[in-house]
N, C-alpha and C positions, 0 to 999 in steps of 0.2 A: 052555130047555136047562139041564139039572144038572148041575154038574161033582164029579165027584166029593170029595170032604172030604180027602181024605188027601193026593190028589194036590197039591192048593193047597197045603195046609199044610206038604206037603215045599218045593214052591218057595219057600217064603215065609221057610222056615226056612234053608235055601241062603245065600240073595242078603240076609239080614238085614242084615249090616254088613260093615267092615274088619277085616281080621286086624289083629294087634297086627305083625307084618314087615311090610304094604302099611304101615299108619303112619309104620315109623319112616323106611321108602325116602323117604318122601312130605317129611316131616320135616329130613330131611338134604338131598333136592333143596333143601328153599326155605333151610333155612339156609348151603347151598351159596351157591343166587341171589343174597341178603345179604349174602355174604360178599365175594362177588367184586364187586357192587354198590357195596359201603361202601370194598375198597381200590381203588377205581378211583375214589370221589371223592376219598381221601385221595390219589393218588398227584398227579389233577390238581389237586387245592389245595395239595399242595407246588412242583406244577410253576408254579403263578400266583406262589406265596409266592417261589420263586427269580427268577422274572421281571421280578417288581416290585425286588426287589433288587437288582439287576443295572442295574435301570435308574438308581433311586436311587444308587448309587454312580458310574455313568457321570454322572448329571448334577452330582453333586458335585465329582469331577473336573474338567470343563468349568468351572463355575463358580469353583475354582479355579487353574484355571490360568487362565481370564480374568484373575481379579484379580490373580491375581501379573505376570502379561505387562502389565497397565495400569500397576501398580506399577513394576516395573522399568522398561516403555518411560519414565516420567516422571520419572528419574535426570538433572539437569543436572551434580552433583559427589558424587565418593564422598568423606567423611569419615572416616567407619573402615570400615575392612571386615579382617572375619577368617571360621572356617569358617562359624561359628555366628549369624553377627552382621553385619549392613553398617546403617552411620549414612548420607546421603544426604539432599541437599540438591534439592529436585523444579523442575523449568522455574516451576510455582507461585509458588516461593520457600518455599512449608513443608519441615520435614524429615519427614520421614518412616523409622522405626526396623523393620528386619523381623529377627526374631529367630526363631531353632527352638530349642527346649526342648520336648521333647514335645507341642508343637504351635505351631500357625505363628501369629505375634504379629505384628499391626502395630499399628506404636507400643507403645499398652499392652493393648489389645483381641487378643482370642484370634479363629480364624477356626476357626469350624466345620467339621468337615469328615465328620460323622457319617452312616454307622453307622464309616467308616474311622478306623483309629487309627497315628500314627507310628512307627514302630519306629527309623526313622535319617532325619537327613537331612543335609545341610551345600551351605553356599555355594561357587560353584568360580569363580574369576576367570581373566579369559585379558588375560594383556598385549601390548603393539604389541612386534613385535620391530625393533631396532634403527632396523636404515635400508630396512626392505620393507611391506609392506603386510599381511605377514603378522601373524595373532597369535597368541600363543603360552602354554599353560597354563600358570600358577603352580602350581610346587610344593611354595612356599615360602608363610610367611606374608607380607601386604604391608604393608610397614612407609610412613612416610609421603608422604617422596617418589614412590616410585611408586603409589600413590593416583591420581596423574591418568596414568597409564600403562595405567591398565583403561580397556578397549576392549569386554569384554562381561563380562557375569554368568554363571553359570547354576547355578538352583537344583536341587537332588535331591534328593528325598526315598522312602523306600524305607515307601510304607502298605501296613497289612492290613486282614483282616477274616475269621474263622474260620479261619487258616492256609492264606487265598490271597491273595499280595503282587499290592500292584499298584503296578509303579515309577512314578515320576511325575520327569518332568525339563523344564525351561523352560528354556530359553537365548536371550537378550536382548544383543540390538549397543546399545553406547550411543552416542546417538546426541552427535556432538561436533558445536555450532553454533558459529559463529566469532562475535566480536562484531562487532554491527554500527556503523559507525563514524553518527558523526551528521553532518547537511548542512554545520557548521562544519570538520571535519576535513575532510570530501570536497573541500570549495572551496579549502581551505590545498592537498591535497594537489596538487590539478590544478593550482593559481596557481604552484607551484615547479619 
C-alpha cells in the first residue's frame, strides 16, 4: 500500500514541534511549581528555625530560675542587701554575692543566659511585720538592722530577645532555723 507523498509530508510538517506560546505556558507552569516548592521549604525552615528557639529560651529560663531558686533557698543570713546587690552568708557557711549589672553575677562569674539579654532587673525584699505573721514589701532601702527582718527575697528581671520581653520573677521564703541547743544546755535546762 502507497500513501501518497504529500499527504505525509503535510502531517509531518503539522505536528513538527512546539509553538514558541506552548513554551513559554510550559515554562512558567514549572517555574510556578518551583516557586511555590522552594517558599514552602523556606516558610517551614523558618517555622523549625522559631521552634528550636523557643525552646532554647524556655530551657534557659528553667535553668535559670533553677539556679537562682537553689541560690536563694541556701541564704542562712543577709549581710547587705540593696536593689541591685544582696551579700549572704549560705547554711554552707560560704558567702555567696549575686549581683545584676547587665547580667546576673554570682560571686564573680557571669550566668549565661543566651540567645536572651537583660534589659532591667533588681532585688525586692519583703519584711515580717511587727507583731503578725505577715510580711510586708520594702519600699525603702534596708539599712542594717533590719537585715535580719527579711523574711523573703524576690528577684526580677525584665529579658528580651528581638523585641519580645520575657518577665522572669523568683520569690524565695527564707527559711529561719532556730539554733539548735546542744545535750549540755538541754540537761541544765530540764535539771532547773
Amino acid at each position: 500500500m502507497k500513501f501518497p507523498r504529500t499527504h505525509f509530508t503535510t502531517l509531518w510538517q503539522q505536528n513538527s514541534g512546539y509553538t514558541t506560546i506552548e513554551l513559554l505556558i510550559a515554562m512558567q507552569l514549572t517555574l510556578l511549581i518551583i516557586a511555590l516548592a522552594y517558599s514552602s521549604y523556606l516558610f517551614s525552615r523558618n517555622l523549625i528555625s522559631r521552634w528550636q528557639e523557643k525552646i532554647q529560651i524556655d530551657e534557659q529560663l528553667a535553668v535559670l530560675s533553677k539556679t537562682m531558686s537553689i541560690h536563694l533557698w541556701s541564704i542562712r543570713e543577709i549581710q547587705e542587701a540593696n536593689e541591685s546587690e544582696i551579700l549572704v552568708t549560705k547554711f554552707s557557711g560560704d558567702n555567696l554575692r549575686l549581683r545584676l549589672d547587665k547580667a546576673v553575677y554570682i560571686n564573680q562569674d557571669s550566668l549565661s543566659i543566651r540567645p536572651l539579654k537583660i534589659r532591667d532587673g533588681k532585688f525586692t525584699y519583703f519584711l515580717r511585720a511587727d507583731h503578725s505573721n505577715e510580711i510586708i514589701q520594702s519600699d525603702e532601702p534596708i539599712n542594717s538592722p533590719d537585715l535580719s527582718e527579711i523574711a523573703a527575697v524576690q528577684l526580677e528581671l525584665s529579658l528580651y530577645r528581638r523585641n519580645q520581653e520575657y518577665p522572669f520573677r523568683v520569690f524565695c521564703r527564707l527559711l529561719r532555723i532556730q539554733p539548735v541547743l546542744n545535750s549540755r544546755a538541754v540537761d541544765e535546762i530540764l535539771l532547773d
